[in-house]
N, C-alpha and C positions, 0 to 999 in steps of 0.2 A: 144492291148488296154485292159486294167484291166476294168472289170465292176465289180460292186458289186449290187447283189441284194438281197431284202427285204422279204424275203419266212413269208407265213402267214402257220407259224406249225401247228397249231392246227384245218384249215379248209380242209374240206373230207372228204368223209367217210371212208378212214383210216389212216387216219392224227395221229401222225404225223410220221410213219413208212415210208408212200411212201413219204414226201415230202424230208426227210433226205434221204433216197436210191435215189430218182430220182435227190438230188443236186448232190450227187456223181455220177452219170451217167452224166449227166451233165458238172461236168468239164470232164471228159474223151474226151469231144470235145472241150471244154478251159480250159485247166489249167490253166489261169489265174483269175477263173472267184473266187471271193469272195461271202459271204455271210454272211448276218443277219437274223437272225433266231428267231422268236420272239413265245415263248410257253412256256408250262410246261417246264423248266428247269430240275426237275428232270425224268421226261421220254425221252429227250431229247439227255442229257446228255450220256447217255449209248449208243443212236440209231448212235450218230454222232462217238464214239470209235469205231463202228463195221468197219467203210470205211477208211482204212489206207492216211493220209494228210488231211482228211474232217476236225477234229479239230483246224488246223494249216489256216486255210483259213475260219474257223467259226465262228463269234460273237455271243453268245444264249445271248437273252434278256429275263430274265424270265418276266411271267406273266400269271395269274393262269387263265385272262380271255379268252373266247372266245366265236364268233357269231353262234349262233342255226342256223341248216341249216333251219329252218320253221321261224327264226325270221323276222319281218315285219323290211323292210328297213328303217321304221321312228325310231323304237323302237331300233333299230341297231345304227341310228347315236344318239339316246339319252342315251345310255345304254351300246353301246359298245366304248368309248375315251380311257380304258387301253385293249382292245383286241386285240390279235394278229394279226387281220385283220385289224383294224385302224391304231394301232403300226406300222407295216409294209409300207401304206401307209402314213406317216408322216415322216417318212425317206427318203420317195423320197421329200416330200416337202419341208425338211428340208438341202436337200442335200447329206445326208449320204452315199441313193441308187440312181444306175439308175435306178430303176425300183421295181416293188413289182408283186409278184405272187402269189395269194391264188385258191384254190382248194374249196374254203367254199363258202355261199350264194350267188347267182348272184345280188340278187336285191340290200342287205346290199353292197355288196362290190363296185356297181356304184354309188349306192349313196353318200359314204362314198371318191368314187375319186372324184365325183365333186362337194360335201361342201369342201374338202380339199384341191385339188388340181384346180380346177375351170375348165373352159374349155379356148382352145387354140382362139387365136385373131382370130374374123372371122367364128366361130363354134357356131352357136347357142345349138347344142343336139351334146353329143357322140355316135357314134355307136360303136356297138359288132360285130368286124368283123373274120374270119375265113378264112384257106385256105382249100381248097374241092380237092380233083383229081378229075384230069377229063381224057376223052381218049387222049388229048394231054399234058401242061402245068397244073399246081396246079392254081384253080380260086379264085381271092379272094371275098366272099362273103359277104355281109353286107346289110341292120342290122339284125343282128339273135335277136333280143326282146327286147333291151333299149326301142322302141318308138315306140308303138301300132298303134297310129299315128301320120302322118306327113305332113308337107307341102311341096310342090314342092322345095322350098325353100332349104328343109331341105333335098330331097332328093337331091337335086345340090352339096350342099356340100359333104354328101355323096361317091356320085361321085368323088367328088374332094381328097378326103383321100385317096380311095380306089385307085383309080388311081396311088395317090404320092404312098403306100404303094407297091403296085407290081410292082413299079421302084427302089424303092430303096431294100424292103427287096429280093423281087425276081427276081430281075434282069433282068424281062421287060423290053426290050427298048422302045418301044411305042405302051403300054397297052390298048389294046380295050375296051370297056365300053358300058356295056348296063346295061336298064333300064328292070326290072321281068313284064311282060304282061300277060293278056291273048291271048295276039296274037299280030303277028308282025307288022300287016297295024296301020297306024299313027293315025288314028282313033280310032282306038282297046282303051279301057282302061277309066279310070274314068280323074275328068277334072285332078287332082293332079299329077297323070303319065303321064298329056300331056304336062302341062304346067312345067314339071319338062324337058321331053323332049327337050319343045324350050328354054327353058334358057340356056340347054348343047352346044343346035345347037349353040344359039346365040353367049355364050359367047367367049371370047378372051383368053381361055385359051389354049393351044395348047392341049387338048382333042380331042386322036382317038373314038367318041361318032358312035356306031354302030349301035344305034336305040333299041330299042325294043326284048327282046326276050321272050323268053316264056320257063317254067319249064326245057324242055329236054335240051335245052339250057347249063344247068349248068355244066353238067357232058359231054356234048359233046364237050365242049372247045369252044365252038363258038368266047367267048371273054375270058377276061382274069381278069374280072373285072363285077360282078354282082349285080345290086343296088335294093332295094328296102324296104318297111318300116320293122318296127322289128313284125308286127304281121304275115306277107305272112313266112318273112323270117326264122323265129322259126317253124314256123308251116313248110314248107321245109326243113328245116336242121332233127326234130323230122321225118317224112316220110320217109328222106335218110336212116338215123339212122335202124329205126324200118326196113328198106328192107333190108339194110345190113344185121342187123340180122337175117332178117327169112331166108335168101338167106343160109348165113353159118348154120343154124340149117338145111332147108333142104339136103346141102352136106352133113351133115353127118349122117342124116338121113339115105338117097340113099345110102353110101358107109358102114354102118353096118346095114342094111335089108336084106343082105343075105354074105354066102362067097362069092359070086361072085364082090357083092358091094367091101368085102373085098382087094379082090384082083386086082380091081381095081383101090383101093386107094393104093395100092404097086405100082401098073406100074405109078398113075399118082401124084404122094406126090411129083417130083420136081418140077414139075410144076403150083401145088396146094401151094407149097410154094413160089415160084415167085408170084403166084398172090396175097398170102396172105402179104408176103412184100411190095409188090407196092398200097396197098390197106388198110391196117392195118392201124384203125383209133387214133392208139397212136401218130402215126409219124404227124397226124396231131393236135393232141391237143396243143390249147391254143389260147381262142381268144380274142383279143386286143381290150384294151377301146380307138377306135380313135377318137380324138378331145376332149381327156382329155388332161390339159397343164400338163403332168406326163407321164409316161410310166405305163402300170396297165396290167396283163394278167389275164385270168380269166382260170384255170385250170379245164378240167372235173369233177367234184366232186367224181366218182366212177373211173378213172382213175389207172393204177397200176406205179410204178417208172418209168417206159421208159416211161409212158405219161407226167407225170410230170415233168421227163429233156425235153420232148420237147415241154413243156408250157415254160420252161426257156430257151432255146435255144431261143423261139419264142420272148422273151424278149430282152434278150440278142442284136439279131440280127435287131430288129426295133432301141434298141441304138445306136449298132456301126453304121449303117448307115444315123444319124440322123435324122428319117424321120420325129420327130415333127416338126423341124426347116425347114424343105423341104414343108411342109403343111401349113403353118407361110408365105412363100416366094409366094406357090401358091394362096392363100388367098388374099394375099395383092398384087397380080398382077391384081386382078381382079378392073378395075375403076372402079368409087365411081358411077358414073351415072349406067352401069352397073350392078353394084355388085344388086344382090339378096337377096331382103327385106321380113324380116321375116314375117307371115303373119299365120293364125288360120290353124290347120290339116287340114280344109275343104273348105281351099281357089279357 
């Protein structure tokens, strides 16, 4: 299956070097995969000759515009319609791509998918979703920061993408689901995580619904499938982030504190490399605007090319397995008496 997709060049902070190296990493896992490439044409031009076939499979759209990483997401959709980041997204609306991927603003680039591309039947809010390792299975987490707040409502749906999403891209057969608490008793939690709760119980969708978990939860694998609004959620994803890192600054702290440290990191560097592959947060870059009717990936902004092919990989692979149309089908299985009536975040 040929996909082609919509790369936003000019967002990142080193755009557009890694988005052209990480399209080329990128096909190396499909050659088949095309691109449109939308930026400075003449900086462009020379990065894409460096990757021997990258020009044979590249459309460059120049355009001199592009969206400030500090720019306000209103001023973005009034200011940015010839930017590389808009461009990009209007090809998917257009038909051209299956998808678009930029590495620039979070706020500009959701807003700009859903004036453009609108949201899926049944989806009141899109979520920013991600996949996280954990000690067992990769979880998919969601929202990392579309919607500050939400209604029970809004987390049901949630649920419901999240769900479709680790069946189809990850090959979950029958993905567990919980809801982010401070704690696992049913009581636990404010009314909007309760009432978001019985509506999982209730509904008629075939949801393995696990209950409730709580932070450790995420990385312990417990489920397979982590729901909660985008202010908990950003605000955990940033914590993982930040631990990661101090985690890796102390290794190497402790292994050049002395020769000894040294020489420890000889005996244990294959093993310190296994861990850093199964954990390395490139492999996980790139998180998906779900309940956009588009395909939209939001690339780490400081990212290097391996992150960036696997923001497009992460694209790529929510097309081939059609999971908007799979979302569309869940949605619309839900009866009309049933179905889950939008209602204020503070419902």
């Amino acid at each position: 299956m040929t996909v082609t997709v919509a790369l936003d060049g000019m967002g990142g902070d080193a755009a557009p070097e890694i988005v052209v190296a990480g399209a080329a990493l990128a096909r190396e896992r499909r050659p088949d995969l095309r691109f449109l490439l939308f930026g400075d044409e003449a900086r462009i031009n020379g990065l894409v000759d460096q990757h021997p076939g990258l020009a044979e499979v590249t459309e460059i759209r120049h355009t001199p515009d592009a969206v400030a990483g500090d720019a306000k997401p209103s001023t973005a959709l009034r200011q940015g319609r010839q930017s590389s980041m808009r461009l990009a997204i209007d090809a998917v609306r257009d038909g051209e791509a299956g998808a678009a991927v930029s590495a620039g603003n979070t706020g500009a680039l959701m807003a700009m998918a859903i004036f453009v591309l609108r949201t899926l039947p049944g989806i009141d809010r899109p979520a920013i979703a991600s996949v996280m390792p954990s000690k067992g299975n990769p979880v998919v987490f969601l929202d990392l920061g579309a919607n500050v707040e939400c209604s029970a409502e809004h987390l049901f749906q949630f649920a419901v993408m999240g769900e479709v999403y680790a069946r189809a891209v990850l090959g979950v057969a029958k993905p567990r689901v919980g809801l982010l608490n401070v704690g696992t008793e049913e009581l636990k939690g404010d009314g909007v995580v309760r009432r978001a709760a019985a509506l999982l119980r209730d509904s008629d969708l075939e949801i393995d619904y696990a209950g409730f978990v709580e932070g450790t939860d995420v990385t312990a694998g417990t489920v397979d499938v982590v729901v909660t609004d985008g202010f908990t959620g950003n605000v955990a994803l940033k914590i993982a982030e930040g631990t990661a890192g101090l985690f890796t600054q102390a290794l190497k702290d402790a292994f050049g504190s002395s020769w000894r440290g040294k020489l420890g990191y000889l005996v244990a560097k294959p093993a310190l490399q296994g861990l850093r592959d199964r954990f390395d947060p490139r492999l996980y870059n790139g998180a998906l605007f779900l309940g956009v009717n588009g395909v939209v990936v939001k690339s780490h902004g400081g990212t290097d090319a391996v992150g960036f092919a696997s923001a497009i990989n992460a694209a790529v692979d929510f097309v081939s397995q059609g999971t908007n149309a799979r979302i569309i089908d869940e949605m619309g299985s839900v009866t009309t008496d049933d179905a889950p009536k939008p209602q204020a975040a503070n419902g």
